[in-house]
C-alpha positions as CSV (number, residue, x, y, z in Angstrom):
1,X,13.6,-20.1,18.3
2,X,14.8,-16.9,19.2
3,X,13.3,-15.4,22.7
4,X,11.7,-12.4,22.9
5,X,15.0,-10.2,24.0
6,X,16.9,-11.8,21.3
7,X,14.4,-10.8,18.8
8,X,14.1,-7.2,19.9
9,X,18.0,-7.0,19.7
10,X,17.9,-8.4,16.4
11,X,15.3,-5.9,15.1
12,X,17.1,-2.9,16.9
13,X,20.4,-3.9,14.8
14,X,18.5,-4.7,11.6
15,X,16.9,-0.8,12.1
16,X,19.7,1.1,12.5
17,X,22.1,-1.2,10.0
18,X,18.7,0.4,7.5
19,X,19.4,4.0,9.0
20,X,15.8,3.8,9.9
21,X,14.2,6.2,13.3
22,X,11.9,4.6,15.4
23,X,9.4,6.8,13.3
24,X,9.8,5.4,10.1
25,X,10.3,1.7,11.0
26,X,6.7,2.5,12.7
27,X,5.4,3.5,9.6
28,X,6.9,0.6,7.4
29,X,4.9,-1.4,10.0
30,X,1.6,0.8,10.4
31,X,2.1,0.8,13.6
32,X,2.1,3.8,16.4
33,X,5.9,5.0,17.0
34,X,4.7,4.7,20.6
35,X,4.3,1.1,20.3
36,X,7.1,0.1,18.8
37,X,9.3,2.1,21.3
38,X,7.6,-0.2,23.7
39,X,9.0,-3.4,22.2
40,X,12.2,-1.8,22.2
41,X,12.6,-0.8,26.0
42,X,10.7,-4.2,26.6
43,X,7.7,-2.6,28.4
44,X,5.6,-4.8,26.3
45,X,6.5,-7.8,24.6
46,X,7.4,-7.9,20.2
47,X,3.7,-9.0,18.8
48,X,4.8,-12.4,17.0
49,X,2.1,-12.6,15.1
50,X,3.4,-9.1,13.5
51,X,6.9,-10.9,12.3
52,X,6.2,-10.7,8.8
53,X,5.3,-6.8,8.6
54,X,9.0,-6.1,10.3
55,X,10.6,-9.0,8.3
56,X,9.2,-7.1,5.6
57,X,10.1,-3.8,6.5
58,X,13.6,-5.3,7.9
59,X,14.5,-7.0,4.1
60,X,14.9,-10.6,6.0
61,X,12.5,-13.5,5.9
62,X,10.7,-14.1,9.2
63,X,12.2,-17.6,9.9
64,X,15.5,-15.4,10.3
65,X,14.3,-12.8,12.9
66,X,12.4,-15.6,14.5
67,X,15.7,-18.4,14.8
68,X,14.3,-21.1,12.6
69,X,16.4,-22.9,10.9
70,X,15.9,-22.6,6.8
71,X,16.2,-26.2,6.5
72,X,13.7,-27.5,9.8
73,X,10.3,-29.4,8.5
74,X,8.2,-27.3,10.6
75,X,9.5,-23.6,8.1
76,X,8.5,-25.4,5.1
77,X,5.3,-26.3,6.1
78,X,5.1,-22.7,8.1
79,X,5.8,-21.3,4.2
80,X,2.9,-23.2,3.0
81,X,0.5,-21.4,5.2
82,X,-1.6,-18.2,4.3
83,X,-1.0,-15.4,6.7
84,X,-3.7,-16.6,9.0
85,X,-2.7,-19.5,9.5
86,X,0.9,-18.5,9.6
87,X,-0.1,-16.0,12.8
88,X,-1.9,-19.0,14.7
89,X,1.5,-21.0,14.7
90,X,3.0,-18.4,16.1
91,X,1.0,-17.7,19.2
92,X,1.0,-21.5,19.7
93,X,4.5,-21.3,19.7
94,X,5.0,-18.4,21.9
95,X,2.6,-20.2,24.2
96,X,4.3,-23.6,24.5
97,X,7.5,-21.6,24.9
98,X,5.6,-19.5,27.9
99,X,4.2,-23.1,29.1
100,X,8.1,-24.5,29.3
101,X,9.4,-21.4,30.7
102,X,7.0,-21.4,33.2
103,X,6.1,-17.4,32.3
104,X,2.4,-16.5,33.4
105,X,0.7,-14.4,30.9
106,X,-1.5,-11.5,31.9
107,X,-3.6,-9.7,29.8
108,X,-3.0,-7.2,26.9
109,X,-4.6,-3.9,28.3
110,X,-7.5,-2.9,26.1
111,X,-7.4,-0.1,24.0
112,X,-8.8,3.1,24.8
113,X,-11.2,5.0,22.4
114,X,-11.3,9.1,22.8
115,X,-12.9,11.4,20.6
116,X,-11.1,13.3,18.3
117,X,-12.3,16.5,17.0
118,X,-10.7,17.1,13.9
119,X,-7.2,18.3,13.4
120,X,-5.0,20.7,14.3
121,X,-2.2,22.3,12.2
122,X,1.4,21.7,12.8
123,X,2.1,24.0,9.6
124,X,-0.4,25.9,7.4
125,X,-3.5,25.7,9.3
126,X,-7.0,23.9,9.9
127,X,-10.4,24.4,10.6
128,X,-11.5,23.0,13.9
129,X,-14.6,21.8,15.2
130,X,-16.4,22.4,12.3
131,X,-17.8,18.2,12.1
132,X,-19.1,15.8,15.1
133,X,-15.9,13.9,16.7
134,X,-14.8,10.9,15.4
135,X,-14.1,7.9,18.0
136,X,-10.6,5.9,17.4
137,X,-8.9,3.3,19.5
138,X,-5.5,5.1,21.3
139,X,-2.8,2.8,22.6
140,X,-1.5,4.9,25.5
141,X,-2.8,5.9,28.7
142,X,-5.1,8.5,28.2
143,X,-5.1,11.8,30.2
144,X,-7.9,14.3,31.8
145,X,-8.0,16.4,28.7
146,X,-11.7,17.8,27.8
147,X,-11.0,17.1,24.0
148,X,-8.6,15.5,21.8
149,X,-7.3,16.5,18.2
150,X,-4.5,14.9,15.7
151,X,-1.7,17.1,14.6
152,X,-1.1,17.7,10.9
153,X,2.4,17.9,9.7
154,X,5.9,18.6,11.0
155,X,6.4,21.7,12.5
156,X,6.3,21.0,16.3
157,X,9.0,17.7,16.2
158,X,10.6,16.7,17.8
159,X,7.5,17.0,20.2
160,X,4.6,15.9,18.4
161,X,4.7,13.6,15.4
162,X,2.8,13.7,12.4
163,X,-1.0,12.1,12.8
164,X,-0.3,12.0,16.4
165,X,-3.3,12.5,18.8
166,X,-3.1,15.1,21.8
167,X,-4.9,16.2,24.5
168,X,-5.9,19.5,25.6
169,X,-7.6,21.1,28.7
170,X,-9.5,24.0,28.1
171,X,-8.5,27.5,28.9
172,X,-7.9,31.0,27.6
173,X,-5.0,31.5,30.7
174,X,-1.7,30.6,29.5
175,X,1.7,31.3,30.4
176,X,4.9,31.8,28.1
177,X,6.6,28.3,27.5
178,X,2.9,26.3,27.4
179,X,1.7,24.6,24.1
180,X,-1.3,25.7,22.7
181,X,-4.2,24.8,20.7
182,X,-4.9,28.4,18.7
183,X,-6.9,30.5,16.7
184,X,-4.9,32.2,14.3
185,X,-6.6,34.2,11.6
186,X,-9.6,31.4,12.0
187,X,-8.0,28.6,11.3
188,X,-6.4,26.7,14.4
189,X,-2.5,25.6,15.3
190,X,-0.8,23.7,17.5
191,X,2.3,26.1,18.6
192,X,4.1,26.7,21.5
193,X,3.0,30.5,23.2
194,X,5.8,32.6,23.9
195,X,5.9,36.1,25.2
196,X,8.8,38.1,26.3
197,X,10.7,41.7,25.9
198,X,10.3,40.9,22.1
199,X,6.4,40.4,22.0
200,X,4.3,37.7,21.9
201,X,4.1,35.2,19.0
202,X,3.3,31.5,18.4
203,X,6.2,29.5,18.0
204,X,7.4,26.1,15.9
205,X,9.1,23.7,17.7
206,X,10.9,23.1,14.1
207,X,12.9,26.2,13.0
208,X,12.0,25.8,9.3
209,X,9.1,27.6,10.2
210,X,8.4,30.9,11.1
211,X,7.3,32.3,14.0
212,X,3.2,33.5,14.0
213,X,3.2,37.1,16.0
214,X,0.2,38.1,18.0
215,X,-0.5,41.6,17.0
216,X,-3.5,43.5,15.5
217,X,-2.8,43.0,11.9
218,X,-3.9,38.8,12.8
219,X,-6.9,37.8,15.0
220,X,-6.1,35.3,17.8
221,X,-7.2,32.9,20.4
222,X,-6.9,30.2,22.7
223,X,-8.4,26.9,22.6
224,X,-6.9,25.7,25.5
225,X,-3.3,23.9,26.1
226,X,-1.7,20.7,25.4
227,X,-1.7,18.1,28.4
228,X,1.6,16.5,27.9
């Protein structure tokens, strides 16, 4: 069996050999791109008893990402198994292999639960606070932030992903440069503030879209800014 570096290498090669982003082999996996970034700069160890969604994903068998050999008793009765089952051998695996190794195993931080108000707009726009906040596990240390929201679509990447949650401090001081949570003709963004010789406006990270000028022909607002 394969240890844990050798099967992070192996998934690293198998992703880019696909042409797949971090990104997308997250969402093959329904998985958070931040997690999967942690198995691949080793800050936490690959979840074995995920094999078969990145297998999967991958287009190889799990017994190959793993190390079995195709032919060893223990992968034919390992095929046999529903996925359950298939997940306990696993961990009892990884565990005797911990056990002969000698490696102490600490415990998986929980995972945090915030409250998310809604979304906020990384392209056309969304009503915010208009319901009660919804409470969902994060997987990431959490910041001071006095609410959180999810960004909708594209337009701020590389900075923010799609369905990603932020944090944001309430405030209606900002300077040029900050990212913003905004009111923009009542419906609120996500943009980067920007104001300069040329006026100010609410910018897009992503340069397919344009930029959203504060003037009087649009009403505008702060929320408050990103915590990053």
């Amino acid at each position: 069996m394969r240890t844990n570096d050798e099967i992070v290498n192996l998934i690293k090669e198998l992703t880019d050999n696909r042409g797949y982003s971090i990104s997308e082999l997250a969402r093959r996996v329904d998985m958070a791109k931040s997690a999967v970034s942690r198995y691949f700069n080793r800050t936490r160890e690959f979840p074995l008893n995920r094999v078969n969604e990145f297998a999967s994903a991958l287009g190889v068998t799990p017994e190959y990402i793993l190390g079995l050999s195709q032919d060893d008793d223990i992968v034919s009765i390992y095929n046999q198994l529903d996925t359950k089952r298939k997940n306990n051998v696993v961990d009892y695996a990884r565990k005797q292999l911990d056990e002969q190794n000698n490696v102490v195993a600490f415990p998986t931080p929980e995972k945090s639960q915030v409250s998310v108000y809604g979304a906020v707009s990384a392209g056309t726009g969304e009503y915010l606070l208009d319901s009660k906040p919804e409470l969902v596990e994060y997987d990431g240390d959490v910041p001071v932030h006095d609410f959180a929201v999810v960004v909708n679509g594209d337009s701020m990447l590389p900075l923010f992903d799609d369905k990603q949650i932020i944090f944001v401090k309430k405030t209606t001081e900002v300077r040029s440069g900050q990212i913003v949570i905004a009111d923009y003709d009542q419906q609120a963004f996500v943009k980067k503030y920007v104001s300069d010789e040329s006026g100010s406006r609410f910018v897009s990270l992503n340069k397919k879209y344009d930029d959203m000028p504060i003037d009087e022909n649009h009403e505008s607002s702060i929320f408050g800014v990103v915590v990053l």
